[in-house]
PLY file of the C-alpha trace (Angstrom):
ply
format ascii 1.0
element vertex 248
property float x
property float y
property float z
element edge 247
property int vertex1
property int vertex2
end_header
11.36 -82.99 97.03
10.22 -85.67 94.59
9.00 -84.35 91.13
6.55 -85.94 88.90
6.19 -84.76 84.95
2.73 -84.69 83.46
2.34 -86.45 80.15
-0.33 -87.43 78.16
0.02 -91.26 80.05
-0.82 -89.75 83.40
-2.65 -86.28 82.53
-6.21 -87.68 83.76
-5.10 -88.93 86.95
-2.36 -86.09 88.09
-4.02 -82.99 89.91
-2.82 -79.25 88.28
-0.95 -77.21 90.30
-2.66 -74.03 89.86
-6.13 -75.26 90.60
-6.54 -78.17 92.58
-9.50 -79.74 92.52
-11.41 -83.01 90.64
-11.36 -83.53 86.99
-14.61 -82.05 86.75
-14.14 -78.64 87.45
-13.97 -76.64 84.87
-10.59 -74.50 85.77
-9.01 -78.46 85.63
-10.88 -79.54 82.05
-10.45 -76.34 80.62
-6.61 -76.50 81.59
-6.08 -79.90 80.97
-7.33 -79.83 77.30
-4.67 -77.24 76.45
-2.43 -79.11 77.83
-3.11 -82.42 75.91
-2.53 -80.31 72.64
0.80 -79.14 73.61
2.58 -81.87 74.55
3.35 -82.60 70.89
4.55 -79.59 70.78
7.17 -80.23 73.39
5.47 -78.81 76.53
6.65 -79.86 79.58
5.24 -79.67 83.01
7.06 -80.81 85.86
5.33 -80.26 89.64
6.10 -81.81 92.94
4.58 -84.86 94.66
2.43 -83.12 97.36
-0.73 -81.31 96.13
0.52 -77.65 96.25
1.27 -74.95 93.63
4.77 -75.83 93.24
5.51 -76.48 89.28
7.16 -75.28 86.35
5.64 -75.32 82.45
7.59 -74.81 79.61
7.40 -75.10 75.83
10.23 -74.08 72.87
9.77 -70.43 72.13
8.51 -70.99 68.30
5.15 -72.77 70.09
4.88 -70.57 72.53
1.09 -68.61 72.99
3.06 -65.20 73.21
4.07 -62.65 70.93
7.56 -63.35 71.23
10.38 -63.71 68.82
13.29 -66.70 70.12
13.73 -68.77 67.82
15.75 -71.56 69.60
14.78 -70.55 73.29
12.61 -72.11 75.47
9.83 -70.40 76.71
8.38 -70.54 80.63
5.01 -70.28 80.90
4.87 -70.65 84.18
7.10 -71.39 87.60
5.17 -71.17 90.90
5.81 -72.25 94.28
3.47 -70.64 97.02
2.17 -71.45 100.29
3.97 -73.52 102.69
6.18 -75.11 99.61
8.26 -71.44 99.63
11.24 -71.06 100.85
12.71 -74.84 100.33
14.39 -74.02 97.04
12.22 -76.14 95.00
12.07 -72.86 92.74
15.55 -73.19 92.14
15.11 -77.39 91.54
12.34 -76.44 88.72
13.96 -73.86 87.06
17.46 -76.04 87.12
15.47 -79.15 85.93
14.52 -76.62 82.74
17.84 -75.48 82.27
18.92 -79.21 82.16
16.71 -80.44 79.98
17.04 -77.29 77.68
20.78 -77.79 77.35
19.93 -81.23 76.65
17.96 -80.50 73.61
20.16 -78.12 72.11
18.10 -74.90 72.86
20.06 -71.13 73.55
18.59 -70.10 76.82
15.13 -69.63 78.29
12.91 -66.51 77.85
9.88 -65.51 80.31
7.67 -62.89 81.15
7.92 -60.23 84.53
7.72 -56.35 85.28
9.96 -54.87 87.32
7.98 -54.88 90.04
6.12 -57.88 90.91
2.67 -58.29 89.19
0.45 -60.93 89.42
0.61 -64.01 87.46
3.99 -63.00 86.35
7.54 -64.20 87.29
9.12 -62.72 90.31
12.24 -60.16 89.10
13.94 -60.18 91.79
14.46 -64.35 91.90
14.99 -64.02 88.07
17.73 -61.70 87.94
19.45 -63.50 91.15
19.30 -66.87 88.97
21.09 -64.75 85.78
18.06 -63.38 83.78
18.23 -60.30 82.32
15.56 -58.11 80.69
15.65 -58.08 76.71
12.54 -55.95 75.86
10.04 -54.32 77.49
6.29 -53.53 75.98
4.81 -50.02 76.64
2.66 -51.29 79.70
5.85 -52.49 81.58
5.81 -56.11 80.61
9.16 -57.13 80.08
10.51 -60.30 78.36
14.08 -62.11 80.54
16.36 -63.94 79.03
18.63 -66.32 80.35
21.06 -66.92 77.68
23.33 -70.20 77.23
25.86 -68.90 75.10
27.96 -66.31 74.82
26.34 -64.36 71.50
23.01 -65.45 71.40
20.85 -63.62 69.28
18.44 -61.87 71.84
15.06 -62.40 72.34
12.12 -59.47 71.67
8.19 -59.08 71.42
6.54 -59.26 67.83
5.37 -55.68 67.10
1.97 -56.25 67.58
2.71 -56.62 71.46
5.14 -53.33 71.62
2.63 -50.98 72.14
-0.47 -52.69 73.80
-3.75 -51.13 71.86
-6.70 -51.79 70.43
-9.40 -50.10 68.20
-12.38 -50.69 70.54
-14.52 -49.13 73.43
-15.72 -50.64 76.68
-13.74 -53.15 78.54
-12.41 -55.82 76.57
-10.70 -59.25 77.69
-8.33 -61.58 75.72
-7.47 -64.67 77.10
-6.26 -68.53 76.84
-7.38 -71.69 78.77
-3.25 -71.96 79.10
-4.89 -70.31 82.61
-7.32 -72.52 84.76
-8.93 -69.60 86.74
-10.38 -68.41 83.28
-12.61 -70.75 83.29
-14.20 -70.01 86.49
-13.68 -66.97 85.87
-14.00 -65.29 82.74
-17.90 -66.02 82.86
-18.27 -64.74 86.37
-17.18 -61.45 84.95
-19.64 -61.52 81.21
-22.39 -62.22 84.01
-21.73 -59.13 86.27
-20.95 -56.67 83.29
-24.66 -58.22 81.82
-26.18 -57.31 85.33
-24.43 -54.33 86.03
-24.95 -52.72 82.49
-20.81 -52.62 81.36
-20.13 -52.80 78.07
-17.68 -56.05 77.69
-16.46 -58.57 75.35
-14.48 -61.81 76.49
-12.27 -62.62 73.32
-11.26 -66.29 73.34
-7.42 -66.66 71.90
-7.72 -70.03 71.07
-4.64 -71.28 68.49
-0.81 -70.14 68.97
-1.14 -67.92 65.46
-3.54 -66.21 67.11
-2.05 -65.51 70.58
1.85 -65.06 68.98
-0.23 -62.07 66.97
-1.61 -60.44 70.22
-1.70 -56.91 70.90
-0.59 -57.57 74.34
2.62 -59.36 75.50
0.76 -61.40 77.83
-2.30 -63.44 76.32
-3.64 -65.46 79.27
-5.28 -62.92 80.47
-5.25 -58.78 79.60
-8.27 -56.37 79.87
-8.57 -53.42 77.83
-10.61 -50.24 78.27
-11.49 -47.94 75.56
-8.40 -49.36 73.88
-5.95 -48.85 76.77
-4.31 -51.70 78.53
-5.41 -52.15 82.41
-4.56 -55.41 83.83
-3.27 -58.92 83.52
-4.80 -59.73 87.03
-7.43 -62.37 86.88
-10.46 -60.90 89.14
-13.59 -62.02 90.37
-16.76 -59.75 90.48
-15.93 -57.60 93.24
-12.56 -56.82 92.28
-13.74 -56.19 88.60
-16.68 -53.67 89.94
-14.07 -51.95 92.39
-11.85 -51.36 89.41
-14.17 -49.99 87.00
-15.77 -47.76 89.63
-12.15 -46.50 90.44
0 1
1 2
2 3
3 4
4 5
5 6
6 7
7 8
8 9
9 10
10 11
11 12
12 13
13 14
14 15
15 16
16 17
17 18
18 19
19 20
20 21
21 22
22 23
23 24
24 25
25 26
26 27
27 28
28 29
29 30
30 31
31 32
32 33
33 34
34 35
35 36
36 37
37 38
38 39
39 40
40 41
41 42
42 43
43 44
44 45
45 46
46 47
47 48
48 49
49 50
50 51
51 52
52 53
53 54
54 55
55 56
56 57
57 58
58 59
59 60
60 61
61 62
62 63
63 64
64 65
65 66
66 67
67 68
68 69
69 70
70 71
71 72
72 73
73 74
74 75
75 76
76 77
77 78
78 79
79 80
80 81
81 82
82 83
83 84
84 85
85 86
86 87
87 88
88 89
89 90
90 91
91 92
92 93
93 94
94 95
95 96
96 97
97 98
98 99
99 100
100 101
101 102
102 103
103 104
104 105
105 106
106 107
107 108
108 109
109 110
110 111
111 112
112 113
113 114
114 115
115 116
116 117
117 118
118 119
119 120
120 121
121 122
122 123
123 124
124 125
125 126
126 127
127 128
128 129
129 130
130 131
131 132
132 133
133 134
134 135
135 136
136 137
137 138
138 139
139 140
140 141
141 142
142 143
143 144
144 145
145 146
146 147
147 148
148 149
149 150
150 151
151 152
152 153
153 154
154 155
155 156
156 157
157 158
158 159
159 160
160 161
161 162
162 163
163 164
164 165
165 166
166 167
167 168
168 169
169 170
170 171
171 172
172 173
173 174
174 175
175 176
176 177
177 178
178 179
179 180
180 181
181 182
182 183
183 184
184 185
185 186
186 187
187 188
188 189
189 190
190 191
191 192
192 193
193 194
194 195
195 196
196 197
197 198
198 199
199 200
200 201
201 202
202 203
203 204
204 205
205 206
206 207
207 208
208 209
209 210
210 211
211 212
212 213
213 214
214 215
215 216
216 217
217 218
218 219
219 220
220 221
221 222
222 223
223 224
224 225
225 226
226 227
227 228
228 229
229 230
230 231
231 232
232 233
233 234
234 235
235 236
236 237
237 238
238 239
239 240
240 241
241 242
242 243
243 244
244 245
245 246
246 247
């Protein structure tokens, strides 16, 4: 497989992974704008050749959008192969290209997010722990940060307080999230418009600078609903998945 990395040179003209479609949508702009303002920040986002969700996106820990303490790691916000690209190992050429260029800048390991069972949106454990990874903290909802350590001795990575005990001080169903996501886009308004019809008391809360989103009350910031103050879900839904839950 032949891997191309998105820059600010070629960001217009390379398709995203994780929503492929024109420049026009608004999962793409949405997605692509956060991306332009990270890439001084040392994002990098590497993704095969053929149009397919098969990609890797990672930053250094300090400017990552999660409540995270690693100073000197670098973060992965994302690695995802699906479809017909599984099962050829290009998970393992992503995650090796990270290592490499890690090493290369002098970092002390990676960090990422997972559960430990598979959620949605959110690394696979069992491929983690079979490439080294090991689990460093864990938030009250079962999010758990991984760390894949360089050196023997490395300080260990955890979550900022704030994220250690998912909570807030609101009712009705309440949604953080980032445009670090595409799907929000599409989204996140699909669901303000059926709580509006449907009479649901809901507020979409916008995280929209890393202070903000390193200060979370939830490890994971692209996307976590609340109810009555209680953590549900990181799982990006559409109407009829947001109805069915509500009603259960």
């Amino acid at each position: 497989m032949e891997y191309i990395r998105v820059t600010k040179e070629n960001l217009e003209k390379e398709h995203i992974c994780c929503a492929i479609s024109n420049n026009n949508d608004v999962q793409v702009s949405s997605k692509k704008s956060w991306l332009a303002d990270r890439f001084d920040e040392g994002l990098v986002f590497l993704k095969s050749v053929e149009r397919g969700k098969c990609f890797i996106e990672y930053i250094p820990a300090e400017n990552a959008w999660v409540p995270i303490q690693a100073d000197g790691y670098m973060y992965i916000d994302c690695l995802w192969v699906s479809g017909s690209l599984k099962g050829h190992g290009y998970s393992t050429d992503l995650l090796n290209a990270c290592i490499e260029d890690s090493k290369a800048k002098g970092k002390k390991g990676l960090c990422i997010l997972a559960s430990a069972k598979k959620k949605p949106f959110l690394a696979d454990p069992k491929f983690l722990k079979y490439k080294g990874f090991v689990v460093c903290d864990e938030a009250d909802n079962g999010i758990q940060l991984w760390y894949l350590p360089f050196e023997e001795g490395a300080e260990i990575p955890h979550f900022r307080e704030c994220a250690k005990h998912p909570h807030i001080e609101e009712d009705g169903y309440v949604l953080f999230y980032t445009n670090q996501c595409p799907f929000n886009g599409k989204y996140v308004p699909i669901l303000e418009e059926t709580a509006e019809k449907n009479g649901i008391q809901f507020k979409a809360v916008k995280i929209d600078s890393r202070e903000a989103a390193q200060n979370a009350p939830t490890p994971v910031t692209n996307y976590a609903l609340f109810h009555d103050g209680v953590y549900m879900t990181n799982e990006q839904m559409n109407d009829k998945k947001f109805l069915k839950l509500i009603g259960g």
